[in-house]
Each structure stands twice: as C-alpha cells, then as structure tokens.
N, C-alpha and C positions, 0 to 999 in steps of 0.2 A: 137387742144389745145396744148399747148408749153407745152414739160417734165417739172414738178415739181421739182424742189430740195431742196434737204438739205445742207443750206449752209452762213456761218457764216462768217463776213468778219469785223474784228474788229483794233480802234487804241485805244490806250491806254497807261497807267502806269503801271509797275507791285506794286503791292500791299504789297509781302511779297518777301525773296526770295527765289530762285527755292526749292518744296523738293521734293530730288531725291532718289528713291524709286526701288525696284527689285520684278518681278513677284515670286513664287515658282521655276519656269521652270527659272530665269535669264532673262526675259526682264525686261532693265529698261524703266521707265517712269519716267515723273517729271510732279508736279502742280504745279499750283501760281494760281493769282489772278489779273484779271486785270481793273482797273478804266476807266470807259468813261464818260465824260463829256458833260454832254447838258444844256441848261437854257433856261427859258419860262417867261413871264412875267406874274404873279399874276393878282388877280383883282382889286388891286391897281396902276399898272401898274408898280410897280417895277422887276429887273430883280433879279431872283431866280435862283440859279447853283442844277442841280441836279447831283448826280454821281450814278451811278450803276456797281455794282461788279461784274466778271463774275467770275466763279471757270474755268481753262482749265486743259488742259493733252497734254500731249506730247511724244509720242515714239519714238523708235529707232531712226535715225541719226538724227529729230530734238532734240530729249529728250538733247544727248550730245551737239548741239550747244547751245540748254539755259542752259544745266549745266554747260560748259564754259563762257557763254557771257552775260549773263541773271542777272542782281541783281536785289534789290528791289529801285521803283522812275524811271526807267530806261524806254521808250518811245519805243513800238514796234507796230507792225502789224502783227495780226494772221489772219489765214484764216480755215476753219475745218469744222468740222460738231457739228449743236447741238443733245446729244445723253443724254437719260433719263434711270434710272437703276435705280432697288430695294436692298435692302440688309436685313438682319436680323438682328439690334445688339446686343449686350451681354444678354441683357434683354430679348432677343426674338422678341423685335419690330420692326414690318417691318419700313423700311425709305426708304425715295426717294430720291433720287439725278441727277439732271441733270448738266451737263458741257460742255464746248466746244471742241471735240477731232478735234487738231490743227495736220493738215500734211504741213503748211507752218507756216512759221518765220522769220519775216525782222526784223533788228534792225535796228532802226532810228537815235538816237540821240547818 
C-alpha cells in the first residue's frame, strides 16, 4: 500500500486581505481566504458556478511573502496541509476549526 498523505494543493482568489498576526512567543503568521471555482450542470441541464471558501495560514518566510505580495482578488497557488483544531471561546464554547497550513506560495497573476 502507497504512504497516505496529508496534502492540499489549491488555485484560487484571495478573498480578503492578508491578516497579519503575532504568536505570544513573536511568530508571525498571516490568514485569508481563498475562492475555488467549479460548475456542474443541474437537472435542467443548465450550468451552475459553485465557489467554496477555504480559511489558510501561513508562517514564517511564507507569512512575509503574502504580507508583501498577497491583496485581496489577486490569483495564487497554495500547497499545505489540511489541519483540524478546537478552541474554547469567551463563553466557554468549544468550536472547531479547520484550515489549510500553506508551506508553499506561488503568485500567479
């Protein structure tokens, strides 16, 4: 059986722009969002656009080339892993979050 992996290979839009963010310890990271486009044709046989949002993350040397290079509309290619995490918020509520932790960054357009 061929190794499994975890592994994420996305083009897209960035959705917002970067926001660029500091650990306690001083790593920065940055998020966005980024748009992929597909379309399927209905049961009427019309063509229908769907988009789905991803949330990403980005650390050290990528973090600063999307906090340089990175706006929002702007056409890239990530590669990363998808990574699932809980939190507790204010309220005490656990919440889940999952996102794409990007160690590659091509800018396209």
């Amino acid at each position: 059986m061929r190794n499994l992996r975890n592994k994420v290979q996305l083009i897209g839009n960035v959705g917002n722009d970067p926001k660029i963010q500091e650990t306690n310890n001083g790593n920065k990271f940055v998020k966005l969002s980024i748009a992929t486009n597909n379309s399927y044709k209905n049961k009427d046989g019309e063509k229908v656009k769907d988009t789905q949002w991803h949330p990403v993350v980005f650390w050290g040397k990528t973090a600063e080339i999307a906090e340089k290079h990175v706006v929002k509309g702007r056409e890239i290619y990530i590669e990363g892993t998808l990574n699932h995490r809980s939190y507790e918020n204010d309220n005490g509520e656990k919440k889940y979050v999952y996102e794409i932790v990007s160690n590659d960054l091509l800018l396209l357009n």
